[in-house]
C-alpha positions in Angstrom: 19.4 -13.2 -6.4 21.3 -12.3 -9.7 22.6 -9.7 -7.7 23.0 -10.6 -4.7 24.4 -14.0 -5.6 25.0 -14.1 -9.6 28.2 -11.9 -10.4 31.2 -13.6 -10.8 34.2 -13.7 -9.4 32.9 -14.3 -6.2 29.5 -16.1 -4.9 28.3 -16.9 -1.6 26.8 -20.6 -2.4 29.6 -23.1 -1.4 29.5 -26.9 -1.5 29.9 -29.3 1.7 33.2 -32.2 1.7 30.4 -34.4 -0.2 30.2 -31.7 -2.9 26.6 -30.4 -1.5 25.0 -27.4 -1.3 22.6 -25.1 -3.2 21.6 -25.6 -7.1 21.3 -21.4 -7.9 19.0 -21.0 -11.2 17.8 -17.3 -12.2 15.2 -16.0 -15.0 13.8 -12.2 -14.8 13.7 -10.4 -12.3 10.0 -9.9 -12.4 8.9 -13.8 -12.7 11.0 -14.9 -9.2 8.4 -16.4 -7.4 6.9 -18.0 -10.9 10.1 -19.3 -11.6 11.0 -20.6 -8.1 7.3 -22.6 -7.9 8.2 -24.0 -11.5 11.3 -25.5 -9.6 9.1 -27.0 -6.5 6.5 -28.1 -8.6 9.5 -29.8 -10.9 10.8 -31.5 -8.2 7.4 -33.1 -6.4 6.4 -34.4 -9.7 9.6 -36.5 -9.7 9.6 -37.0 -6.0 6.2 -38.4 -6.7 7.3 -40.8 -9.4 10.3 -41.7 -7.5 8.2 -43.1 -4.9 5.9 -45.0 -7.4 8.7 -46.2 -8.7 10.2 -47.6 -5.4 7.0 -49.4 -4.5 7.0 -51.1 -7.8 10.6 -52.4 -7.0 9.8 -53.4 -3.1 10.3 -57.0 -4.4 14.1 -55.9 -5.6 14.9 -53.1 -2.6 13.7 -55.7 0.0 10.4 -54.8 2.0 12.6 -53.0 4.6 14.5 -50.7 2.8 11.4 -49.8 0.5 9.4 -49.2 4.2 12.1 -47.2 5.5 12.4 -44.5 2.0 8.9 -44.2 1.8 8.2 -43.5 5.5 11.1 -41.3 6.2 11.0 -38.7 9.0 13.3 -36.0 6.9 12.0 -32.8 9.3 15.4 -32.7 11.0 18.8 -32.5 9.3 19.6 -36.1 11.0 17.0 -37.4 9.4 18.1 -36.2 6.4 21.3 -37.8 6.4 19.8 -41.5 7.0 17.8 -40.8 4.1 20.8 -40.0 2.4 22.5 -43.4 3.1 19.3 -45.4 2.5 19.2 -43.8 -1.0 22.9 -44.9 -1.5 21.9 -48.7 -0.7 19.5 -48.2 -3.2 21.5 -47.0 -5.9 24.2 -49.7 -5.1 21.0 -52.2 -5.4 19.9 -51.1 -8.6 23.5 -50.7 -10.3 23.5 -53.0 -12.7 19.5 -53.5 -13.2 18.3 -52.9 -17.2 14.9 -53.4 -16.0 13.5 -49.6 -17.2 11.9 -48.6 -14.2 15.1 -49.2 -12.1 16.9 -47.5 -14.7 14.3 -44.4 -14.3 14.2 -44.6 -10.4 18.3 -44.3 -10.7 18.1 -41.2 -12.2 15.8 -39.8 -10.0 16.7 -41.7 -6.5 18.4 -38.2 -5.1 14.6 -36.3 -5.3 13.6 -39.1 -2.8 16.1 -37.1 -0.1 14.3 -33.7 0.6 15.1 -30.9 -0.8 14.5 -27.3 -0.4 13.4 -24.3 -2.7 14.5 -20.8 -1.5 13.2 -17.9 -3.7 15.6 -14.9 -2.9 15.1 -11.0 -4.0 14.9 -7.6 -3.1 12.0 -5.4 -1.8 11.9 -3.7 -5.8 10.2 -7.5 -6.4 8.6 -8.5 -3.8 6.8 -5.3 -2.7 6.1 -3.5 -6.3 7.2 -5.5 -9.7 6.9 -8.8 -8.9 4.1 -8.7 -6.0 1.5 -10.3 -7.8 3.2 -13.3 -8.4 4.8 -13.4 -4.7 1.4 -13.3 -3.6 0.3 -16.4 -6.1 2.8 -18.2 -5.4 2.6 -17.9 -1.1 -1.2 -18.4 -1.6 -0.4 -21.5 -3.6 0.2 -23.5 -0.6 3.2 -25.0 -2.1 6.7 -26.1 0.2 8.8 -23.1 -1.1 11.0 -20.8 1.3 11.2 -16.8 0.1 13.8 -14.7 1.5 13.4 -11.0 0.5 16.9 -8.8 1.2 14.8 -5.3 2.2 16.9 -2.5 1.5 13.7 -0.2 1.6 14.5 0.7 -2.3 15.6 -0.4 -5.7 19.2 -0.6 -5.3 19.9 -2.5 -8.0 19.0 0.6 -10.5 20.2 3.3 -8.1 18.4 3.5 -5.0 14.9 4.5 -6.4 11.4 4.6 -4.1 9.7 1.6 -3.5 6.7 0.7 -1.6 8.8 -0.8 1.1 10.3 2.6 1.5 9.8 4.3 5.3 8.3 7.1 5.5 10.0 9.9 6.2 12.6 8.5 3.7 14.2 10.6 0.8 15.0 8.8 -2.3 14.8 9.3 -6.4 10.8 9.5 -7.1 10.3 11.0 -3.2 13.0 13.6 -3.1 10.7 15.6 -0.5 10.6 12.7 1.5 7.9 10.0 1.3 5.1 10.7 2.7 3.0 7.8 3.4 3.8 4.5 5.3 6.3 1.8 3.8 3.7 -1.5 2.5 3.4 -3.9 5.7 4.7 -7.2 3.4 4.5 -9.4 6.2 1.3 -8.2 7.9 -0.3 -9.2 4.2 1.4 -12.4 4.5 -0.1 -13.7 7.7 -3.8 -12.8 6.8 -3.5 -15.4 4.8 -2.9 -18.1 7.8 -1.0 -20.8 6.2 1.8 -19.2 5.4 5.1 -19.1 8.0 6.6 -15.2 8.5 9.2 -14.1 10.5 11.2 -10.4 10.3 14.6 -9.9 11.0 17.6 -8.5 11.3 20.9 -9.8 12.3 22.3 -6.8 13.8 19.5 -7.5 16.6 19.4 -10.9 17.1 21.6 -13.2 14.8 19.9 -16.1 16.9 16.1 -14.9 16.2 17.1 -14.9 12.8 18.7 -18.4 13.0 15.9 -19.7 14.2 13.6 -18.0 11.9 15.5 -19.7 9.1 15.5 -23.1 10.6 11.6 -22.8 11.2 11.2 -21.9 8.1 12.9 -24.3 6.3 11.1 -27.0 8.4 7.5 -25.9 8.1 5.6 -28.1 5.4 4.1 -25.3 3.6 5.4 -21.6 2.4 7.7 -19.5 4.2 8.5 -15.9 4.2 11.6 -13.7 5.7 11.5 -10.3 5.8 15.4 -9.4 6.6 16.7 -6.1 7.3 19.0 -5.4 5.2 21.6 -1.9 5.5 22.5 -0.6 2.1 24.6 2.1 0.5 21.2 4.2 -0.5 20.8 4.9 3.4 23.6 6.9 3.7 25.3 5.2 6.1 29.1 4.3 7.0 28.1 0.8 5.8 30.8 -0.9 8.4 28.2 0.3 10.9 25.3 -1.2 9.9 24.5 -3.6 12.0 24.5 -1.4 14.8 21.9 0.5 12.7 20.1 -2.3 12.6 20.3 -2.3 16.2 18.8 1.0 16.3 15.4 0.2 14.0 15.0 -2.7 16.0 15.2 -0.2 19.1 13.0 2.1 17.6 10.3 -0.1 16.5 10.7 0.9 13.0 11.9 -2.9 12.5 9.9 -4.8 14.8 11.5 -8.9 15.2 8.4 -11.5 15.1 7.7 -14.9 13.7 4.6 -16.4 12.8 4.5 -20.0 12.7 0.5 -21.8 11.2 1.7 -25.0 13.3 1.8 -23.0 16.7 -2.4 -22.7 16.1 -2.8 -25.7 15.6 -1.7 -26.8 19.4 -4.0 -23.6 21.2 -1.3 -21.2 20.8 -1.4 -18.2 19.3 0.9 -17.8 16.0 2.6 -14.9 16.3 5.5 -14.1 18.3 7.2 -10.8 18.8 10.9 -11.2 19.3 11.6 -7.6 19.9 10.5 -5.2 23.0 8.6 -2.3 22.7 10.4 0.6 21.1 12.9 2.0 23.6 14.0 5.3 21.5 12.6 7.9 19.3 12.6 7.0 15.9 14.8 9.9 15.1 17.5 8.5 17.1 17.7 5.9 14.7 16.5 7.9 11.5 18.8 10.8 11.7 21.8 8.8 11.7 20.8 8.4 8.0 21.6 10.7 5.3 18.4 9.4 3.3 16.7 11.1 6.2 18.7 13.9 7.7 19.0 15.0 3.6 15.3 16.4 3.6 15.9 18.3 8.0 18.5 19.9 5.9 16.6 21.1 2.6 13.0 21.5 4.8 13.5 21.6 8.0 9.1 21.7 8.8 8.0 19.2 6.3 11.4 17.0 8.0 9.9 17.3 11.4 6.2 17.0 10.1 7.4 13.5 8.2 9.2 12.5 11.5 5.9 12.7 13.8 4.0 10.6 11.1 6.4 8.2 11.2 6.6 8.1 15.2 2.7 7.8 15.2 2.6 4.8 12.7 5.4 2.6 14.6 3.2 3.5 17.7 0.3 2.1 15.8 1.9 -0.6 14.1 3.5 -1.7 17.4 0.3 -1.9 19.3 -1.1 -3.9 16.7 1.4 -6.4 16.8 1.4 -6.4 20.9 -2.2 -7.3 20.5 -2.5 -9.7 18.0 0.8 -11.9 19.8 -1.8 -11.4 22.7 -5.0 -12.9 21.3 -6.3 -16.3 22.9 -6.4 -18.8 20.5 -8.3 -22.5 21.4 -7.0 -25.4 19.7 -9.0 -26.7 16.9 -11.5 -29.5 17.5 -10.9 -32.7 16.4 -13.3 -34.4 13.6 
C-alpha cells in the first residue's frame, strides 16, 4: 500500500463530511500481514476493555444505553451509524466524570463502533516475500480484510517474475517465457475453510466486485480479494485495460468466484463462480500483450508450445472450479 496509496501529492484515502474514513499505517513491505494483525489485535484488546468498562458504568450510562452498546447489531452500515450516536450519548454522559474508569472508557468509547482492518499489497508480497506471514495471519482466524492488487509481477522494482506470474508470460528472471503455472493464491485460501475469497476484476463485473467487497467486509472472520489488476509490465495501452480485463475474464485465464464459510453453514455450497466458462482462446486475450507476443516474436515454437500449456491449465483449472461450485453440501447438524 506504500505504493499504491503512500506517495504524496496525491492519495486515494479521503474523509466523509464527519471527517471519517481510513486510518492508513505502513511498516516493510515484507511484514504486511504481521503488521496489519498487530493493528486488529490492538484494536479488540481495547474493544474488549471498552466493554468491561461500560458494564462497570451501567449504573452511570443507564441500563438501557449500556444494553443497547453492548448488544449492538453493527453487520450493516445502518447499524453502524446508531452505534455511532449511542457512543455520542455516552461521551456526552461521561464529560465531566473524574471517576478513572470513565475517564479511560472516554478515550476508548470510539473502538466500541466497529471498525475494519484492510491489509493491502501486491502479488511480490502476498504470493513470494511475504507469503508466510499472509498465510499465518489468514490461518489466524482473526477479523482482518486482505486486498492483494495482482499485477502478475513485481512492479514496484521493475516488472520482475513472480509466482503469480502466467504462464506463458515474459518478464525479467523468465525472459523465455515462464514456463510453469502462476501459484493458485486463492485455491490455497479456501482449503483452509474459514476463510472468505472472492477474485475479481472490475473490467468484468464492477458489481461482482462490489459485492465481493461488501461480503467481505461483513464476514466475522478473514477475508481475501484477489483483484485483477492491468499494469504497465503487460505491455498494454493502459487506457485499455479494463477491456483487457474483460478478455482474461473471457478466457478463463481470470476466472470471477467468491467463497463465502457462512454459505456452508446453511447446506449450501461455498463457492460461487461469477464468471461463464471460457468463451475465447486464451491467445485472444494473451497476444494483445506485449509481455506475451515479446517471446512469438524471439521463438516463435517455444511461444506456441507455452500457449497450449497455458490453454490446457485454464481448461483444467476451470473444470475444477465448475466442480467444486457443484458439490452437494448438507448443513451441519445441530449439537
Amino acid at each position: 500500500s506504500s505504493i499504491y496509496g503512500g506517495n504524496l501529492p496525491t492519495t486515494p484515502y479521503a474523509v466523509n463530511k464527519d471527517g471519517r474514513g481510513p486510518t492508513w499505517n505502513n511498516s516493510l513491505f515484507e511484514d504486511n500481514a504481521e503488521f496489519g494483525l498487530g493493528m486488529r489485535l490492538t484494536i479488540d484488546k481495547q474493544t474488549e476493555y471498552a466493554r468491561e468498562l461500560v458494564k462497570q458504568l451501567s449504573g452511570t450510562l443507564g441500563s438501557q444505553l449500556t444494553e443497547e452498546i453492548l448488544n449492538a447489531d453493527m453487520s450493516t452500515e445502518a447499524g453502524i451509524e446508531e452505534q455511532r450516536e449511542r457512543v455520542e450519548i455516552l461521551k456526552k454522559k461521561l464529560a465531566n466524570n473524574d471517576n478513572p474508569q470513565a475517564r479511560d472508557l472516554l478515550s476508548l468509547a470510539d473502538v466500541l463502533v466497529k471498525k475494519s482492518v484492510w491489509i493491502i499489497g501486491g502479488d511480490g508480497w502476498a504470493y513470494d516475500i511475504g507469503y508466510g506471514g499472509l498465510d499465518h495471519v489468514l490461518a489466524s482466524g482473526r477479523n482482518v480484510n486482505v486486498l492483494v492488487l495482482d499485477t502478475q509481477v513485481y512492479s514496484n522494482t521493475g516488472g520482475q517474475s513472480s509466482k503469480a506470474t502466467p504462464l506463458g508470460a515474459v518478464a525479467k528472471f523468465a525472459a523465455k517465457g515462464k514456463d510453469i503455472p502462476r501459484k493458485d493464491l486463492g485455491m490455497i485460501a479456501m482449503s483452509y475453510g474459514h476463510i472468505y475469497v472472492a477474485q475479481v476484476a472490475m473490467g468484468s463485473s464492477d458489481v461482482q466486485t462490489l459485492r465481493a467487497f461488501m461480503e467481505a467486509d461483513a464476514y466475522d472472520g478473514p477475508s481475501l480479494i484477489i483483484a485483477y489488476s492491468h499494469c504497465i509490465a503487460h505491455g498494454i495501452d493502459m487506457s485499455k485495460g479494463l477491456d483487457q480485463q474483460k478478455l482474461a475474464v473471457k478466457a478463463g485465464v481470470w476466472p470471477l468466484y467468491r467463497y463465502n464459510p457462512d454459505w456452508a453453514k446453511s447446506g449450501k455450497n461455498p463457492l460461487k463462480l461469477d464468471s461463464k466458462a471460457p468463451s475465447i482462446p486464451v491467445s485472444d486475450f494473451a497476444y494483445n500483450e506485449t509481455r506475451y507476443r515479446m517471446l512469438l516474436r524471439n521463438d516463435e515454437a517455444r511461444a506456441e508450445h507455452l500457449m497450449k500449456l497455458a490453454q490446457e491449465d485454464t481448461n483444467a483449472r476451470w473444470q475444477l472450479y465448475e466442480q467444486m461450485a457443484a458439490m452437494r453440501y448438507d448443513a451441519p447438524q445441530e449439537e
